[in-house]
N, C-alpha and C positions, 0 to 999 in steps of 0.2 A: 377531682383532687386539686387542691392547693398545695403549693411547696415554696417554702424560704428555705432560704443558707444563708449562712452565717461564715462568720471565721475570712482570717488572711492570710496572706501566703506564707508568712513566718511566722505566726502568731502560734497559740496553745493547739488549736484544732481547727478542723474544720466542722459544720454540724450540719444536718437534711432534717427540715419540719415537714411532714408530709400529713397532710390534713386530710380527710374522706377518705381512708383508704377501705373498701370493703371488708366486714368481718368475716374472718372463718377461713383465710387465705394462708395455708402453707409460708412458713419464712423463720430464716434461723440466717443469724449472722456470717456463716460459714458460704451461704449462697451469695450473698451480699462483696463477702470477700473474692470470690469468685470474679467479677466484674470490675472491681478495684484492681485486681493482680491484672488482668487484662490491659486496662487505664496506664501501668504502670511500665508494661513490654514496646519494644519495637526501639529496630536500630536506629542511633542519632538522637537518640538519648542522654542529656547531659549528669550530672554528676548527683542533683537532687536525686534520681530515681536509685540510687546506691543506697542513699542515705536512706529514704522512707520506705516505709514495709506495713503500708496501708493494710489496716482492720477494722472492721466494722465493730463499734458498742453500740449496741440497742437499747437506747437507754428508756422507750414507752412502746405502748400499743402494740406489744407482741405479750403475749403468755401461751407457754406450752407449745411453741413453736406453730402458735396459728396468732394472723392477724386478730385485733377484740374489736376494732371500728372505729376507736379513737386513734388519734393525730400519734404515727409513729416518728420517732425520733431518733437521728442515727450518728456518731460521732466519731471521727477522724483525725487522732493525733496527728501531730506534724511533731516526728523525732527531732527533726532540723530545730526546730526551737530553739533549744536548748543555747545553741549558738549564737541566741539575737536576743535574747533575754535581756541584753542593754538597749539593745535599740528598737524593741518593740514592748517595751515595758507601759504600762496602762498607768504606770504614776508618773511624777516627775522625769525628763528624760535629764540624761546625763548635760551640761553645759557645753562639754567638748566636741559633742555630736554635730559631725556637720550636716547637714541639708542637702540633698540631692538637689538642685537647682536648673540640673541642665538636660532635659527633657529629652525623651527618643523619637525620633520619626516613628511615627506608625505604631506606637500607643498611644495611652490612653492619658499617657501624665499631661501631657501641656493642656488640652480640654480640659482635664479634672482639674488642677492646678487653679486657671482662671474659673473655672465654675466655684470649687470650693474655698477660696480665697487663703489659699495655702501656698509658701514659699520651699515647699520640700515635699517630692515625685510621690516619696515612699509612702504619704496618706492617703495617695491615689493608687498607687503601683500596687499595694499589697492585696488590695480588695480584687483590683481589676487584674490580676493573674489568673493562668490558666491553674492555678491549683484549686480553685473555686472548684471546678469542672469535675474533683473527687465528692463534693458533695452530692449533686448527680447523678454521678455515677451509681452512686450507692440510692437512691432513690429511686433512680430506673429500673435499679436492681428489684426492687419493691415492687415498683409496676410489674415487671418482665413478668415474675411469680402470678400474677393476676393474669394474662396474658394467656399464660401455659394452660392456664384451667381452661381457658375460652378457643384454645387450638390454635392459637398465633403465635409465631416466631418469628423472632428479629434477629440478624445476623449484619453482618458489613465486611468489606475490602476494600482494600488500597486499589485505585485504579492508577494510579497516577503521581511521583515524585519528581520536583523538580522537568527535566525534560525526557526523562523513562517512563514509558505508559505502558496497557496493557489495556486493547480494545474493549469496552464493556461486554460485548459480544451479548449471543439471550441468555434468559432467563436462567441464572447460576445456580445451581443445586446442592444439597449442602454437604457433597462432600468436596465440593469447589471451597467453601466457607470453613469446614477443616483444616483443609490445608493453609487458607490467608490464616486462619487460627493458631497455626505451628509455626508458620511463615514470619522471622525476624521483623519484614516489611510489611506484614498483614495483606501481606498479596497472595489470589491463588495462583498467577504464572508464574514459575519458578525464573525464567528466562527472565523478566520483566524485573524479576525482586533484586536478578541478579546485578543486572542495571543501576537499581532504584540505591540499591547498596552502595556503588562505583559513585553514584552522584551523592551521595550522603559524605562519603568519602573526602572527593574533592571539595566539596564546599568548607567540610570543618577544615582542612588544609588551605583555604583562601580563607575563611576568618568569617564565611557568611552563613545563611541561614537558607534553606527551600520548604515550600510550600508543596501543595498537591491536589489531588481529587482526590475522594472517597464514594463508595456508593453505600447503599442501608437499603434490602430488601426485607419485605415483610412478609410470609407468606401465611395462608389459610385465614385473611382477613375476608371476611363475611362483608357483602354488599349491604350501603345504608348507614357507615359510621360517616358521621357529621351530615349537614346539612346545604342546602341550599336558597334557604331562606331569608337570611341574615347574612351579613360579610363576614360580624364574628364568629359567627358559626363553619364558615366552613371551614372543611379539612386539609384542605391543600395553603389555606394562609396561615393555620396555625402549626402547620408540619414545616411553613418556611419559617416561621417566625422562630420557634426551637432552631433549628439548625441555623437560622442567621444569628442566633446569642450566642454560638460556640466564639469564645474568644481569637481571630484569626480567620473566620468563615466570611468571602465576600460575594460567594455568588450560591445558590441555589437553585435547581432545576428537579422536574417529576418525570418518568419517564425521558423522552428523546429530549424535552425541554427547546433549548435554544436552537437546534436542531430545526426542529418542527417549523420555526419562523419563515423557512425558506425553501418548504416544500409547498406543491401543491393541496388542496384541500384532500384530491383523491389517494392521498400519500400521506395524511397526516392521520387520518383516525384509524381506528381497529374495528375494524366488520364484525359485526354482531352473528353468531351460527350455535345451532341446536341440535344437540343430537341425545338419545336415550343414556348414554354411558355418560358424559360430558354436562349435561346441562346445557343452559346458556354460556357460552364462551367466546373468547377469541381468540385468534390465531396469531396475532402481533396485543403488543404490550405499548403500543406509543404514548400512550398516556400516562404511564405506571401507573393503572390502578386509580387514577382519581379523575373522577367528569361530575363537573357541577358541582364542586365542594365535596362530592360523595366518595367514599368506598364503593369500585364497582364488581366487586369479585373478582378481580384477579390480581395478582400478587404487585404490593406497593414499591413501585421501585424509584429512589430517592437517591440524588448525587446534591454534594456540596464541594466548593474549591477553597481550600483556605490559603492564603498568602503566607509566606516568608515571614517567622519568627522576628520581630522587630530587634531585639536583641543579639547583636552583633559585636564579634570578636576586632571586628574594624569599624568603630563606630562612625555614623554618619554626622552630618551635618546638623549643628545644632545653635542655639543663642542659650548662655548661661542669663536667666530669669534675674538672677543677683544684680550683675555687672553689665548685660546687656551687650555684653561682648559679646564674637564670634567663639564656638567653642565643638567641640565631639562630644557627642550623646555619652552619656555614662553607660558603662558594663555592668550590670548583672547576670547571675550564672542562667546560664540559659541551654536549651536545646537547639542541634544542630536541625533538627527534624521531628514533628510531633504529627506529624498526619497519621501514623498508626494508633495514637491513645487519641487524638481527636476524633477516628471514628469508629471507638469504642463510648464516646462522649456522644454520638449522633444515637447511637444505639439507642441510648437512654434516655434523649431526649424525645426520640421519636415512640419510645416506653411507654412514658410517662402521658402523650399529645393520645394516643390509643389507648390507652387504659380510661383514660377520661371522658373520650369519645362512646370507649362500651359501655361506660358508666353511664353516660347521658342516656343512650339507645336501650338497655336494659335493666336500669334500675335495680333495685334491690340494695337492701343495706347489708346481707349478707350472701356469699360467695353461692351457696345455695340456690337462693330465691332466684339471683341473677343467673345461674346455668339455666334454672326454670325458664324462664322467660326468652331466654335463648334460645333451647329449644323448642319452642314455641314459635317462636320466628323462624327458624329454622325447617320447622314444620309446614309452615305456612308457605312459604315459597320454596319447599322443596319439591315442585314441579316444575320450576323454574334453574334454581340453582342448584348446587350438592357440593356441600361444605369439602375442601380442598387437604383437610386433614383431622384428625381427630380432635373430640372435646374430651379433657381428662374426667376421668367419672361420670 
């Protein structure tokens, strides 16, 4: 699958081109919404997410509530609009409008600025916001629906805000995912959220912004998706490469990850064991799930850290581009804390990186043919493995 977006952070909408998607795949905008309202929740939320009340329009490649094969297209008002309608207007802009000039640490404006030869942030700022990350969403959305047929589910929690954490501990189960799902913080320890809250708290009361961890489990992923033959092939660079484009994401790890650097050999891998009930399996998970590029059967477990919202109530240290002067970064409305829609954002990107991956491994251009072919493989080394949860139909 192929996917563009479109649209800016103030602008009319946002849009998802989603190209290859298989025919014959369950999908109705209401599922879609689903994953938006998700995107939307979690404390240390600034004032945007009052105003918008993200809905999916379907505007191609669905009829009768089943995918048809061609390129779905999916579109996302921005209510806020309404408000910028001067200064984000596609003709003429007003004379009296002034220029954002004075850049933020730690986005994207001063690189864009000098790359696109622009004296004003907001031609860079608008594109490069995390409101992008609703078209996405809703695309993931898309994927997920493919997913279901094939027995995989993605789910995610907050491990981590600012300096309140909550040990990853094993393999989370999904009524651990429940709960971060109810959970204001998108955490399953209550204890931890409670924390996570207290420092959401203080920071909007100093005027700053925190970061955090996220983790993204997949589970009843079939051994074999991607490869090891090519670099762009594999699994584990294109599962970083998603999760490193989340706007704010700067580190990415599989399994124990960084962890693993400074253990011994006999301490880093997962012992291979066989039993008749079980299959091939393992007892530890260090790897989350990926050796050699590949899916190994057993469930994908994927953490990202995102940094501190650049966007502060106390702006930092800046030079106005104009004047050349010393100057404070300019304010835009921003969020105290987004690590909980950020990784509802991983969700979906990690969707869309496996959707495509079963797409490669099983073929078919409709939803059908590709179960076919699944089970078929699934057949074939079911002396070995035994798929970890149901295929739908």
């Amino acid at each position: 699958m192929i996917l563009l977006t479109a649209g800016e952070s103030h602008g009319k909408a946002v849009v998802a081109l989603l190209d290859g998607v298989t025919a014959g795949v369950p999908l109705t905008a209401e599922q879609i919404d689903l994953d938006l309202e998700r995107r939307q929740r979690g404390y240390g939320r600034g004032g945007r997410m009052k105003i918008e009340r993200d809905r999916a329009q379907i505007l191609s490649g669905v009829r009768g509530g089943l995918t048809m094969g061609s390129p779905v297209a999916v579109l996302i008002e921005n209510r806020d609009h309404g408000s910028w309608t001067r200064i984000m207007s596609e003709g003429a802009l007003p004379p009296d409008l002034d220029a954002e000039t004075r850049p933020r640490p730690g986005h994207g404006d001063l690189a864009g600025m000098l790359k696109y030869a622009t004296m004003d942030a907001r031609d860079i700022l608008e594109r490069a916001s995390a409101r992008e990350t609703a078209a996405r969403v809703a695309a993931g959305a898309v994927a997920r629906r493919l997913l279901d047929e094939l027995g995989i589910t993605v789910r995610s929690r907050v491990l981590q805000v600012g300096g309140a954490r909550t040990p990853p501990g094993e393999s989370p189960g999904e009524s651990e995912f429940d709960c971060a799902d109810r959970d204001p913080m998108g955490c399953s320890d209550p204890d931890a959220s409670e924390r996570m809250v207290a420092e959401v708290d203080r920071a909007a009361e100093e005027g700053c912004s925190l970061g955090g961890v996220f983790e993204v489990v997949a589970t009843g992923v079939m051994p074999g998706l991607g490869s090891h033959s090519q670099a762009d092939r594999r699994l584990d660079g294109r599962l970083f490469a998603a999760l490193g484009s989340i706007p704010g994401v700067k580190g990415v790890e599989a399994g124990e990850g960084f962890a693993l650097a400074g253990r011994d050999g006999t301490e880093a891998h997962d012992e291979i064991f066989f039993d008749g009930e079980n299959g091939l399996h393992r007892k530890t998970n260090r790897a989350g799930g990926l050796e050699a590029g590949m899916t190994n059967g057993e469930p994908l477990v994927l953490r990202a850290a995102m940094k501190p919202i650049p966007t502060l109530a106390r702006p930092l240290a800046t030079v106005d581009l104009e004047s050349l002067e010393p100057a404070g970064a300019f304010r835009e409305r921003a969020d105290v804390c987004a690590v909980p829609a950020a990784s509802v954002v991983a969700e979906a990107v990690v969707c869309l990186v496996l959707a495509d991956a079963a797409q490669e491994k099983f073929g078919g251009d409709t939803l059908s043919e590709m179960k076919h072919n699944l089970m078929g493989y699934l057949e074939r080394i079911g002396r070995f493995w035994h798929p970890r949860q149901g295929i739908q139909g």
